[in-house]
Each structure stands twice: as structure tokens, then as C-alpha cells.
VMD Tcl script that builds the backbone (N, CA, C; Angstrom):
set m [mol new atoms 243]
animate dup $m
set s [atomselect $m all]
$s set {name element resname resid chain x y z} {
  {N N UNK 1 A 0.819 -1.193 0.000}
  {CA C UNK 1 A 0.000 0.000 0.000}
  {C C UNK 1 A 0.862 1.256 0.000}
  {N N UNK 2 A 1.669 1.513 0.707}
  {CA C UNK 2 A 2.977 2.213 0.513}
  {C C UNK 2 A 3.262 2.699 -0.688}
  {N N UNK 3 A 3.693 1.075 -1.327}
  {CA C UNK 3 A 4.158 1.823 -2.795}
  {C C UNK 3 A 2.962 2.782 -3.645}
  {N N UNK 4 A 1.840 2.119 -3.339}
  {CA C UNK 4 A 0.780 2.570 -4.438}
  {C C UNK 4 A 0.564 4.209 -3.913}
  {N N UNK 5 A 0.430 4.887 -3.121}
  {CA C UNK 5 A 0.413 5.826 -2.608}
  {C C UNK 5 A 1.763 6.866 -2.766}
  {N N UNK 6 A 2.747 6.236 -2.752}
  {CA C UNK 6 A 3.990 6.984 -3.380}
  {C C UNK 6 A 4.002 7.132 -5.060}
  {N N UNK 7 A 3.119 6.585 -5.626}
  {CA C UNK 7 A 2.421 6.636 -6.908}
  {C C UNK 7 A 1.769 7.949 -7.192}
  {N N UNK 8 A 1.560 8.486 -6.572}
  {CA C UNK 8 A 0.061 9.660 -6.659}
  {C C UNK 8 A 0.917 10.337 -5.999}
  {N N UNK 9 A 1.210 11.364 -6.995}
  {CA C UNK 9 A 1.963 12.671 -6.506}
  {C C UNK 9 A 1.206 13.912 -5.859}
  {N N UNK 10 A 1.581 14.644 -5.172}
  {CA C UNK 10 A 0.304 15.767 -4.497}
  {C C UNK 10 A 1.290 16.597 -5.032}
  {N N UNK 11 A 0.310 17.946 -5.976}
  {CA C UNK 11 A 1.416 19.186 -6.335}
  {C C UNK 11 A 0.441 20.101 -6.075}
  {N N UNK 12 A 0.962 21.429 -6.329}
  {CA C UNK 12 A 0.590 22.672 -6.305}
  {C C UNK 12 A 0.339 23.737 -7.831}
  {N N UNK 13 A -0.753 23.870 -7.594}
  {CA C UNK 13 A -0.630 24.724 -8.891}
  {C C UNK 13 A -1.104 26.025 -9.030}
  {N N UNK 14 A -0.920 27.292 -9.801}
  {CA C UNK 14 A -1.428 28.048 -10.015}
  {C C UNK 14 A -1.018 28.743 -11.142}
  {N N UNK 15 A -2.068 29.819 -11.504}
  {CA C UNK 15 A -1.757 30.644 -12.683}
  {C C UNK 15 A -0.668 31.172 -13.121}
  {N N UNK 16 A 0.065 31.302 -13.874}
  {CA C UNK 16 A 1.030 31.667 -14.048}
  {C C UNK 16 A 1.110 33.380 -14.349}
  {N N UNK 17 A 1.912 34.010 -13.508}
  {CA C UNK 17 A 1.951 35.704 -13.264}
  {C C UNK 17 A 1.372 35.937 -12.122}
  {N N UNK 18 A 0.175 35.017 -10.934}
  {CA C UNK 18 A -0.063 35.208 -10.532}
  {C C UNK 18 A 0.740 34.775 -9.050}
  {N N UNK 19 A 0.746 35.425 -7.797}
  {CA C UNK 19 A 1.802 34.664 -6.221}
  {C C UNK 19 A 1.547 33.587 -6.647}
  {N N UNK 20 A 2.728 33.255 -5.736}
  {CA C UNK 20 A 2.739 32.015 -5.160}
  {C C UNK 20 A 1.712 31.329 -4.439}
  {N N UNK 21 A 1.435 32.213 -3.324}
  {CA C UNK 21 A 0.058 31.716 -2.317}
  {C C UNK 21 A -0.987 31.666 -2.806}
  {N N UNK 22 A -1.129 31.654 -4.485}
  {CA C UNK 22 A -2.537 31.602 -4.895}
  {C C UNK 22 A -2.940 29.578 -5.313}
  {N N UNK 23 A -1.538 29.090 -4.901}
  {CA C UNK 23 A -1.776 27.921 -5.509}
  {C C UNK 23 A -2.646 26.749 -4.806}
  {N N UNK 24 A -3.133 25.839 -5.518}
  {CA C UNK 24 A -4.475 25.407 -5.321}
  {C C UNK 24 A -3.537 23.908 -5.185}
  {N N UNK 25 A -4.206 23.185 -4.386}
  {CA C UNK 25 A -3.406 21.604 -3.820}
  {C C UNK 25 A -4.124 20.733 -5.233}
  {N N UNK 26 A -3.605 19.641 -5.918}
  {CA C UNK 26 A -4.216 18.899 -6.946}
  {C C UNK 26 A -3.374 17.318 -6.403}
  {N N UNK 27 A -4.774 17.162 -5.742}
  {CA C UNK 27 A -3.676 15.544 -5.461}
  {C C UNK 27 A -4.297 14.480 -6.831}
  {N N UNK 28 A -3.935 13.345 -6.727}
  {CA C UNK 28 A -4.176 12.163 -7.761}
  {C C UNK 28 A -3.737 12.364 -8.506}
  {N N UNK 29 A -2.620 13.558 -9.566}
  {CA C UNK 29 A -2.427 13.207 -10.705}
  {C C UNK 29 A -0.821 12.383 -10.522}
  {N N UNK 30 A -0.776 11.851 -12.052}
  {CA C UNK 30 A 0.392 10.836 -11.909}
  {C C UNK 30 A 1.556 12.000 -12.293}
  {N N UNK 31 A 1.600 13.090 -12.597}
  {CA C UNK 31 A 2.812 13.747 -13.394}
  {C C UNK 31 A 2.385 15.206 -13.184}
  {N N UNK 32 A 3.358 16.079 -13.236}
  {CA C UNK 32 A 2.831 17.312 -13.685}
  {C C UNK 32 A 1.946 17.829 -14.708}
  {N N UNK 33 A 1.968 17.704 -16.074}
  {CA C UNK 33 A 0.877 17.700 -16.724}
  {C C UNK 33 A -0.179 17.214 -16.550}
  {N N UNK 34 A -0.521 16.112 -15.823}
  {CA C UNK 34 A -1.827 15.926 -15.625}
  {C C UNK 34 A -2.110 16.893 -14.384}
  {N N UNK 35 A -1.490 16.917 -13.375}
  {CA C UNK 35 A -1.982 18.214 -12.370}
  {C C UNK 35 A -2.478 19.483 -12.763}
  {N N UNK 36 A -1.766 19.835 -14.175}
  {CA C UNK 36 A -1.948 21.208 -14.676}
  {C C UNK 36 A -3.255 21.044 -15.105}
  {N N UNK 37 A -3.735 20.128 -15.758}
  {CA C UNK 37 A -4.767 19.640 -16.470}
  {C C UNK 37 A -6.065 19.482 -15.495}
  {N N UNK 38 A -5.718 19.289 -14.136}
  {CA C UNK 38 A -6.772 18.289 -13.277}
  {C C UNK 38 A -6.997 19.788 -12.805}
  {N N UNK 39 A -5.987 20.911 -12.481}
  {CA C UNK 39 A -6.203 21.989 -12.062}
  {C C UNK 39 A -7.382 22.965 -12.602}
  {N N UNK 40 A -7.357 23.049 -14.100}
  {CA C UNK 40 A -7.787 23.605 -14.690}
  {C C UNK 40 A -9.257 22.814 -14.984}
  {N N UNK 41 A -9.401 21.562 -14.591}
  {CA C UNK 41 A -10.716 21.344 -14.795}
  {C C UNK 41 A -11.562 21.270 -13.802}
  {N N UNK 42 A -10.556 21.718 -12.456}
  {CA C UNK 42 A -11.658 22.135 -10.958}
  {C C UNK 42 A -11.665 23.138 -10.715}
  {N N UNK 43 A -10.486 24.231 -10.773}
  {CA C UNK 43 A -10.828 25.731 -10.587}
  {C C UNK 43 A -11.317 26.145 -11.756}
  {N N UNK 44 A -11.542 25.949 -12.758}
  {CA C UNK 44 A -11.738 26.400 -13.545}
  {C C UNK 44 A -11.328 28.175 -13.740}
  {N N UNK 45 A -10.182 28.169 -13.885}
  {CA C UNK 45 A -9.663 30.027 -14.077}
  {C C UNK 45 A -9.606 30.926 -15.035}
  {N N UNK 46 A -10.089 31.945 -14.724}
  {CA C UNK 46 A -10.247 32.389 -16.538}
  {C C UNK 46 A -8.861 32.153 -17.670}
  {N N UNK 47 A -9.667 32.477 -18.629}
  {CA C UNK 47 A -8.632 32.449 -19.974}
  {C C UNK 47 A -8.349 33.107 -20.688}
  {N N UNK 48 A -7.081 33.245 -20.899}
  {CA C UNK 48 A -6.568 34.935 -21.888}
  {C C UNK 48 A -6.907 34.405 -23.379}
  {N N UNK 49 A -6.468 35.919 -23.940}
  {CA C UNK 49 A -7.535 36.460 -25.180}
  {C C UNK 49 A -7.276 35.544 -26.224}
  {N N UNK 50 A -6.126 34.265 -25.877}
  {CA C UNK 50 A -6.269 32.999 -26.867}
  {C C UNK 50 A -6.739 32.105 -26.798}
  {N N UNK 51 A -7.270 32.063 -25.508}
  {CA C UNK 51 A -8.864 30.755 -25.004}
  {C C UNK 51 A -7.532 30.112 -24.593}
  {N N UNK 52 A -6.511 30.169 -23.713}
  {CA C UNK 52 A -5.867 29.081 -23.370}
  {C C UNK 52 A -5.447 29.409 -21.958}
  {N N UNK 53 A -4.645 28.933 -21.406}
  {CA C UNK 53 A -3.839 29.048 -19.809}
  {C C UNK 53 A -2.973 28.871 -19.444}
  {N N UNK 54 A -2.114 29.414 -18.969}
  {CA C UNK 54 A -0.579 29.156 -18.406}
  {C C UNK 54 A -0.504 28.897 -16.909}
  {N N UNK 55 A 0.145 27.631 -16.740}
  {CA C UNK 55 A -0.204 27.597 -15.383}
  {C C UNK 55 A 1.505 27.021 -14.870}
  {N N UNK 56 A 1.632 27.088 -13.534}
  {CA C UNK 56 A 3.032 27.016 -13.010}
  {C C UNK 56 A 2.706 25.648 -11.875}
  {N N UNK 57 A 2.957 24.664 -12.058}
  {CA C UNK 57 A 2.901 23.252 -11.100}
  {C C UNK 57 A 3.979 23.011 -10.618}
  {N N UNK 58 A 3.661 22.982 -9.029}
  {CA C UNK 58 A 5.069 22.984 -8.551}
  {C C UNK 58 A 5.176 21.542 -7.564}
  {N N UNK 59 A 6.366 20.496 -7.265}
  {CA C UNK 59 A 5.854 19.409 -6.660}
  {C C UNK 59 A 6.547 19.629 -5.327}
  {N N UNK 60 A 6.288 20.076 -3.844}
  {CA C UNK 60 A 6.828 20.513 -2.861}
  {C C UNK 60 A 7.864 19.796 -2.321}
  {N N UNK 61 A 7.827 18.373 -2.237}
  {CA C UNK 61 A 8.723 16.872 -2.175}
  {C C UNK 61 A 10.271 17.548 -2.519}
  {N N UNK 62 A 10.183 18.155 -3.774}
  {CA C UNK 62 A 11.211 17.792 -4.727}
  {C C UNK 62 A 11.844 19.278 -5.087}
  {N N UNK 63 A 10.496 20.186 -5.124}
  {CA C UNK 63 A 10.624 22.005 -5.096}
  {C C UNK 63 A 10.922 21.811 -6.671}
  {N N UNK 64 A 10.615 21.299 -7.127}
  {CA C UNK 64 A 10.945 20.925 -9.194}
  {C C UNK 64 A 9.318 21.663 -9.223}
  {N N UNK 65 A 9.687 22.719 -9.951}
  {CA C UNK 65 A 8.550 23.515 -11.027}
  {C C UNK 65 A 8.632 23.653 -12.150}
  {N N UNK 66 A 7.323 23.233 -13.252}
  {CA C UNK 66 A 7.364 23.071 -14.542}
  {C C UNK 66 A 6.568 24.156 -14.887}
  {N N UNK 67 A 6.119 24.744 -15.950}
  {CA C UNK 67 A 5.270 25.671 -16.653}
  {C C UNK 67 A 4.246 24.936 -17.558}
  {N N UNK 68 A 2.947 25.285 -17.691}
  {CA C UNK 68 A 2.453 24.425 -18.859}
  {C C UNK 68 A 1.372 25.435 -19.542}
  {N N UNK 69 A 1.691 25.502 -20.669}
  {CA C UNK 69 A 0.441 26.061 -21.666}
  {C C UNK 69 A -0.473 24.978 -22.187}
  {N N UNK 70 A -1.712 25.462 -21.615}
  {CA C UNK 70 A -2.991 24.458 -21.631}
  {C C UNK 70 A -3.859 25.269 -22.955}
  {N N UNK 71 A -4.525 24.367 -23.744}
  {CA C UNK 71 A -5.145 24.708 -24.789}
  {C C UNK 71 A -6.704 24.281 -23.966}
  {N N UNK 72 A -7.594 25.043 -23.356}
  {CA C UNK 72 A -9.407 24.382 -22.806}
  {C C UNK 72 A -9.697 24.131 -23.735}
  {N N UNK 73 A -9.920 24.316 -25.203}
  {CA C UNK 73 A -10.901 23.494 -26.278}
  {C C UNK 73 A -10.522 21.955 -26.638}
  {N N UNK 74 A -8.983 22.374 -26.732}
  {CA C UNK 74 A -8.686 20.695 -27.192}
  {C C UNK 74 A -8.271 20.089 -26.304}
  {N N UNK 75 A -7.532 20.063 -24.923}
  {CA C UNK 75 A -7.333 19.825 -23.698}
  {C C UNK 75 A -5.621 19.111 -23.975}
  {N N UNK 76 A -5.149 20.209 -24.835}
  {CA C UNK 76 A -3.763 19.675 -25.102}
  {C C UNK 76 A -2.568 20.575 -23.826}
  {N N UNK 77 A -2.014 20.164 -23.499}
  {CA C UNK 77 A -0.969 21.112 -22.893}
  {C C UNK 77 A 0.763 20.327 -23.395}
  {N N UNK 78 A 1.143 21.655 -23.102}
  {CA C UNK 78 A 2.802 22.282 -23.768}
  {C C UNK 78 A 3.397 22.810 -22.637}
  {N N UNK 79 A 4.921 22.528 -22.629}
  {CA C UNK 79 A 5.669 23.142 -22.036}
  {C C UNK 79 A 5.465 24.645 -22.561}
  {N N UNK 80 A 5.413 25.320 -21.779}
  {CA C UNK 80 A 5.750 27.374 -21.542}
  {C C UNK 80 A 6.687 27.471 -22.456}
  {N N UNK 81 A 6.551 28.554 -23.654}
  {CA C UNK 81 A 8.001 28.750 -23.995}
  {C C UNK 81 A 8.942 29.751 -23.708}
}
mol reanalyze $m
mol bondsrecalc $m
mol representation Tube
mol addrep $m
């Protein structure tokens, strides 16, 4: 049970430009992109003038932060460039 639970990463996420302390807990996903993803389909946060989202997932364990540009129509996300 151990292992399976060290499976399921707990991260942090939030908008990108916006503090730090705005970030929202996203447990169950397996990776950062899916956190960014799981984020954006419970807070649902607005979206700039290209219908998309930039969001900053951070994993506290490890202090490793990724960036991700999320597309809401097609539910694709990209590394930030």
C-alpha cells in the first residue's frame, strides 16, 4: 500500500503571473501535466484572449517547477516557452 500511494503525486498549482500563495493543492495526478490539467478542470480560471492558460505546477517533495500552456478546447498542454 505504501508503494501505491507513493504513486500519486500531491502538487501545487497556479496561474502563471499570478503569487505564489494563490496555488491550489491537486492531489491524484500521476505527473505534472496531468496536475496542470486536473487543475484547470476544478478551478476552472479564466482564460486569456487565446482561449488558453498558463499555469506554473510545482511538486513541494522535490521544489521541481514546470510551466504548462494548456489549450481548454482541445485539452492539449505544452511546455511554456
Amino acid at each position: 500500500m505504501k508503494t501505491e500511494l507513493a504513486e500519486v503525486s500531491r502538487f501545487y498549482v497556479h496561474v502563471r503571473g499570478e503569487p505564489r500563495d494563490s496555488c491550489h493543492p491537486v492531489a491524484g495526478a500521476a505527473g505534472f501535466e496531468e496536475a496542470a490539467v486536473l487543475y484547470a478542470e476544478k478551478w476552472a480560471p479564466d482564460v486569456d484572449a487565446d482561449g488558453g492558460l498558463s499555469v506554473i505546477v510545482l511538486d513541494p517533495e522535490t521544489g521541481e517547477r514546470q510551466c504548462f500552456r494548456l489549450d481548454l478546447e482541445t485539452g492539449d498542454a505544452e511546455p511554456c516557452a
